[in-house]
C-alpha positions in Angstrom: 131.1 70.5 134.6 131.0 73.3 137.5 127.4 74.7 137.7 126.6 78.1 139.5 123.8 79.7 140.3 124.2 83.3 139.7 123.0 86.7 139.8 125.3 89.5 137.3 124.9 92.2 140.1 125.6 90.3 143.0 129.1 91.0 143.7 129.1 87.6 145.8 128.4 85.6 142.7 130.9 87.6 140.8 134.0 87.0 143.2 133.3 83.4 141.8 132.8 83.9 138.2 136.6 86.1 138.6 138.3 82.6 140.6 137.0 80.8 137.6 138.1 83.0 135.1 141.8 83.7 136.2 141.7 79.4 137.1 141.0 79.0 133.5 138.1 76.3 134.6 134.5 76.0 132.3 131.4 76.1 133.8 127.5 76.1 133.3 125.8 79.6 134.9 122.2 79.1 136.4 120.7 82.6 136.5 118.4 83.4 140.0 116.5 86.3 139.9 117.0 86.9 143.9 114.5 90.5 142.7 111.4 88.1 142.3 112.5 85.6 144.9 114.1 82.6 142.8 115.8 82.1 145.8 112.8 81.1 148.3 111.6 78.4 146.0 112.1 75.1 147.3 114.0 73.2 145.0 116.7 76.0 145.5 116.3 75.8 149.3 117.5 72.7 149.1 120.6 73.5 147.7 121.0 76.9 150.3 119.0 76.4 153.2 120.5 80.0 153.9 118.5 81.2 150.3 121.5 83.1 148.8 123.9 83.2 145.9 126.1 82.0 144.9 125.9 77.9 145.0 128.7 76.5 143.6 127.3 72.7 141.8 130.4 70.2 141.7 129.4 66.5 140.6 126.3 66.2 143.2 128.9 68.0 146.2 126.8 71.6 146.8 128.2 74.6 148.6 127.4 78.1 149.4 129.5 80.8 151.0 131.4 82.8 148.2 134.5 83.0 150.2 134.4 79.1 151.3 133.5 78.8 147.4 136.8 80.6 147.0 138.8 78.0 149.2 136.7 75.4 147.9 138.0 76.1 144.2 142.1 77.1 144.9 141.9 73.8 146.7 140.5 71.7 143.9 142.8 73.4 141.2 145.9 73.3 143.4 149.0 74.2 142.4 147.8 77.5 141.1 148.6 80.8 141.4 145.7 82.1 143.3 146.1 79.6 146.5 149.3 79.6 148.6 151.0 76.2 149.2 153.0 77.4 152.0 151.6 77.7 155.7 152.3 81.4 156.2 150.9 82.4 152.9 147.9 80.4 153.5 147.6 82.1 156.7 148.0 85.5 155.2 145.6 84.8 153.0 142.6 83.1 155.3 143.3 86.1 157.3 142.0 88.5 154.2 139.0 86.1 153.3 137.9 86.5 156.7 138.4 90.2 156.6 136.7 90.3 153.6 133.7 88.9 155.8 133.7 90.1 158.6 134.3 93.9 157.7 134.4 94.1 153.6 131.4 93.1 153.2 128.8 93.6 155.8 129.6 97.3 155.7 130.7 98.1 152.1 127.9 95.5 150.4 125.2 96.5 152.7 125.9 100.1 152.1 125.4 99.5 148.3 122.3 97.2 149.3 120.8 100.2 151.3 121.6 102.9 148.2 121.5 101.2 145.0 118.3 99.2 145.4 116.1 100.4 148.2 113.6 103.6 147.9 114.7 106.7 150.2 111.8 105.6 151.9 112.6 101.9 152.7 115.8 103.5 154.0 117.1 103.3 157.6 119.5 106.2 157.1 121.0 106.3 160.7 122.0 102.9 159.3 123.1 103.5 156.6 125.3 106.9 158.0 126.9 104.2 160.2 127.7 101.6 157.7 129.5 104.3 155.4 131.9 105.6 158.5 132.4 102.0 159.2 133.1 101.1 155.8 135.6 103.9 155.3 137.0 102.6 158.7 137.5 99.3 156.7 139.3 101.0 153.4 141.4 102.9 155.9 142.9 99.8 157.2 143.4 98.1 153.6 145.4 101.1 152.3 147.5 101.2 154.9 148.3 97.6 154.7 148.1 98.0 150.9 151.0 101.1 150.8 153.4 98.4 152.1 151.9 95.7 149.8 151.2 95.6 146.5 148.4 92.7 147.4 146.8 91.8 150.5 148.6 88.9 151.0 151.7 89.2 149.7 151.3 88.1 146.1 147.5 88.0 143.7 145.4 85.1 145.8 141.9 84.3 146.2 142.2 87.0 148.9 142.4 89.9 146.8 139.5 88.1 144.7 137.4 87.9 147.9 137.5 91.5 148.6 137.8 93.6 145.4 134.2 93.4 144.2 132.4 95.3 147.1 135.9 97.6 147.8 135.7 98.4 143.5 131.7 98.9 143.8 131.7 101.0 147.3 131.0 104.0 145.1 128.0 102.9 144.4 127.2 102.6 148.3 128.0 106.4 148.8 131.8 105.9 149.8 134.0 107.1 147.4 138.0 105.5 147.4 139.7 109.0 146.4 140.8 109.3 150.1 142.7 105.9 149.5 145.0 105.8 147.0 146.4 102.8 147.1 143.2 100.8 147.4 142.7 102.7 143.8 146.4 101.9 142.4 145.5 98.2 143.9 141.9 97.7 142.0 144.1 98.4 139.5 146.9 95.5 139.9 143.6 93.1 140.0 142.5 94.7 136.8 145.5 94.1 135.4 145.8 90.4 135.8 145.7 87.8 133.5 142.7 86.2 133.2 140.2 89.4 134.8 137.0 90.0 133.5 134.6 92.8 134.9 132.1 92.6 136.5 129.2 92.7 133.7 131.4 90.3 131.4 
């Protein structure tokens, strides 16, 4: 059985637990509490040299990264609905995970990081100004794309999986989604798919 080592408010950790949901697949949940450091002990370091969730345990094969996770799991349970078969539609949607990494998250997630669980004084709030007009930067591109498109890559994939958790908890990170209506009517669709459980499920 699939074992992962998890954390319920990491929304890395819960892109994974949503894959495995809508996939239909069992597995074992190891809880880290990252807030006392769980993740600097060694036996864990040996499993993440990087020391963050979520590590996906497959038969004695270890891997971190939640997006690669992603792959890692549409791959294994192919044919699914979640992983394209077909070259452009994988394309379509590698080109959303990577977006989800390369702008989803180090803006939206590190502007909830900043406001959800640091003091105002551990704050660096030049920082943190930026992150939020870069983040709405980031939702500004998605709803455009997504008033064409009812997901990001064409049809429900691991790319829409990738990216929802940190666009659905922005909020929390001081940027609000009313200016982007179809990101909202979009959260939505993934809400509405068979298989979806929330975040604190």
């Amino acid at each position: 059985m699939l074992k992962l080592y998890d954390h319920p408010l990491s929304g890395n950790c819960y892109k994974v637990r949503l894959a495995l949901s809508q996939l239909g697949v069992e597995y074992e949940k190891e809880y880290l509490d990252i807030f006392k450091g769980d993740q600097h002990a060694r036996d864990y370091q040996s499993l993440n040299p990087n020391r963050k969730i979520p590590v996906l345990i497959d038969e004695g094969f270890h891997m971190w990264e939640s997006n690669a996770i992603l792959l890692y799991l549409g791959r294994k349970y192919s044919p699914n609905r979640l992983y394209p078969e077909d070259l452009r539609g994988f394309g379509a949607m590698a080109q959303w995970l990577f977006f989800g990494k390369t702008s989803v998250d180090p803006n939206l997630a590190v502007a909830r990081y900043f406001t959800k669980f640091l003091g105002p004084a551990d704050r660096d709030e030049k920082r943190l100004n930026e992150l939020r007009t870069q983040g709405n930067g980031v939702l500004k591109v998605m709803d455009d794309h997504l008033e064409r498109n009812d997901f990001l890559a064409g049809s429900y994939s691991i790319a829409d999986i990738a990216c929802y958790p940190y666009v659905n908890l922005a909020p929390e990170g001081g940027i609000e989604l009313s200016p982007y209506p179809s990101v909202i009517l979009w959260c939505d669709r993934i809400r509405s798919q068979p298989g979806y459980i929330s975040m604190e499920d």
